[in-house]
N, C-alpha and C positions, 0 to 999 in steps of 0.2 A: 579558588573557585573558578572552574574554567568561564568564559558567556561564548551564548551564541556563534558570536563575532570570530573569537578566538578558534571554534571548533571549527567553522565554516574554509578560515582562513587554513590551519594545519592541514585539515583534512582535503583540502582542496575542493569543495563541495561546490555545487552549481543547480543553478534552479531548474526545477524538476518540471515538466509542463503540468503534471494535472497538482500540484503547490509544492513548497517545503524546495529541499535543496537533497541535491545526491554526487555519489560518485562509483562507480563501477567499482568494483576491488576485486572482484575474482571471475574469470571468462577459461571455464576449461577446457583444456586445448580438445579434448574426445570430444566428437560430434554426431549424434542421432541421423540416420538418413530418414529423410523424407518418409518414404516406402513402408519405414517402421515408425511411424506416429500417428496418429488420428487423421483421418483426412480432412480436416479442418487446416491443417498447417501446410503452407506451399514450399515451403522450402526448408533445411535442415537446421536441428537445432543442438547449440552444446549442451552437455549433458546437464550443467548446472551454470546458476551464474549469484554473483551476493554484489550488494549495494550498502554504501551506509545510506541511510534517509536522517532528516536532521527536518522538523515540524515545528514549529513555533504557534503561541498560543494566537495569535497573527494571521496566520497562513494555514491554512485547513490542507489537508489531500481531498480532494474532489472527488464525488463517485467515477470511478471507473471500473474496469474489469481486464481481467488476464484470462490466457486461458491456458497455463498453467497454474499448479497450488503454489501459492505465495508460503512461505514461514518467516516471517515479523519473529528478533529478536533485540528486546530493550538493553541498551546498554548505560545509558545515563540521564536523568534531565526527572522532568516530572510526566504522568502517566499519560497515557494515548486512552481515548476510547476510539473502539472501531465501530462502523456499522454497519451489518452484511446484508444486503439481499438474495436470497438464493433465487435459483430460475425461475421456481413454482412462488416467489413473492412472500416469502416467512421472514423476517426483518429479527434479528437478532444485534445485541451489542455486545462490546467486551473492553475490559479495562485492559492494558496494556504496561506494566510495572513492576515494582518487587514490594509492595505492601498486602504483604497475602492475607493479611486477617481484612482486608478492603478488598477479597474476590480480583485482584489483577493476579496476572501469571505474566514472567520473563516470554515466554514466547506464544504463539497464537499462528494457527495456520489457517490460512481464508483459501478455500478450496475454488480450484478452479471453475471458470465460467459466473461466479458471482461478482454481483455490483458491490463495493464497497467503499468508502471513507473513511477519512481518520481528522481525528482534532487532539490538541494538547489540551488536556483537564482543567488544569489548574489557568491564571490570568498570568499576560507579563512572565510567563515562559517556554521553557521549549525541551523538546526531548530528540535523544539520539539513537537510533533504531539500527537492526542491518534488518536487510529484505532477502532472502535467499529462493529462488526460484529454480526450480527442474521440471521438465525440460529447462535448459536458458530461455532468459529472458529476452524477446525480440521485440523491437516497437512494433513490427508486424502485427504483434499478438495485441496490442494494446488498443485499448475502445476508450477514450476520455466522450461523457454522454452529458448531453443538455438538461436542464430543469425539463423543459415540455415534453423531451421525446421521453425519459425516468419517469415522471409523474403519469406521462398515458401507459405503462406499461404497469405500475404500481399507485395507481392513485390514492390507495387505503395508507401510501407509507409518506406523503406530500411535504408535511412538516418536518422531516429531517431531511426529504431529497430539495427542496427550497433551501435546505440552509448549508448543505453542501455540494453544489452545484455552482458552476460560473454561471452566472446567469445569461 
């Protein structure tokens, strides 16, 4: 049985800012220009990019937001639920896993521009994920959001953005 520890080390994982631990594994060399993407984005982006994510029941992913669509695919450990806010504030969740008669699914796409989080299900352990992103993945794109500033935008959703939130 692999731990944590073990996967962290192989894989050469590193903490991730908004929680858990990551490592870039694929940056394709094609690059999107500018010109041709949303003008939200200042500068060019590859056409794709994948990460492993590696969560522990410890260590939450914090709400943040991209503004590309994320696809979250489970590869080992025990199950992830996610929790999405879309723009318009409709708060949905999703088991992240391979025990289908328990409603998880291997993979889950969380569409761009929404706030989201992730936590490990189960206690005392941890799961191993890839993150697949297109456009690539820039920290440009990246929004890691406070308790105060989440909670005045969606105050009806309080009690899960308090509990994934750096305070």
């Amino acid at each position: 049985m692999n731990t944590k520890e073990q996967i962290i080390e192989v894989l050469s994982l590193k903490p991730h800012p908004e929680g858990g631990y990551f490592k870039e594994t694929y940056r394709s060399s094609g690059k999107i220009k500018t010109d041709s993407l949303h003008p939200s984005y200042s500068s060019d982006r590859n056409y794709s990019t994948c990460i492993y994510f590696l969560l522990t029941s410890e260590n939450f992913s914090a709400f943040h937001k991209i503004k590309q669509d994320e696809i979250w695919h489970f590869y080992y450990g025990a199950p992830i639920r996610l929790h999405m806010i879309s723009p318009e504030g409709d708060l949905t969740t999703h088991s992240i896993g391979t025990d289908f008669s328990n409603n998880e699914t291997p993979q889950l796409i969380v569409p761009g521009g929404y706030w989201f989080a992730a936590e490990v299900i189960k206690t005392n352990a941890f799961a191993l994920v890839g993150c697949t992103v297109a456009p690539g993945f820039s920290f440009e794109d990246f929004e890691l959001i406070s308790e105060k500033e989440l909670s005045t935008l969606f105050p009806e959703h309080n009690t899960v953005i308090s509990k994934f939130t750096n305070h």
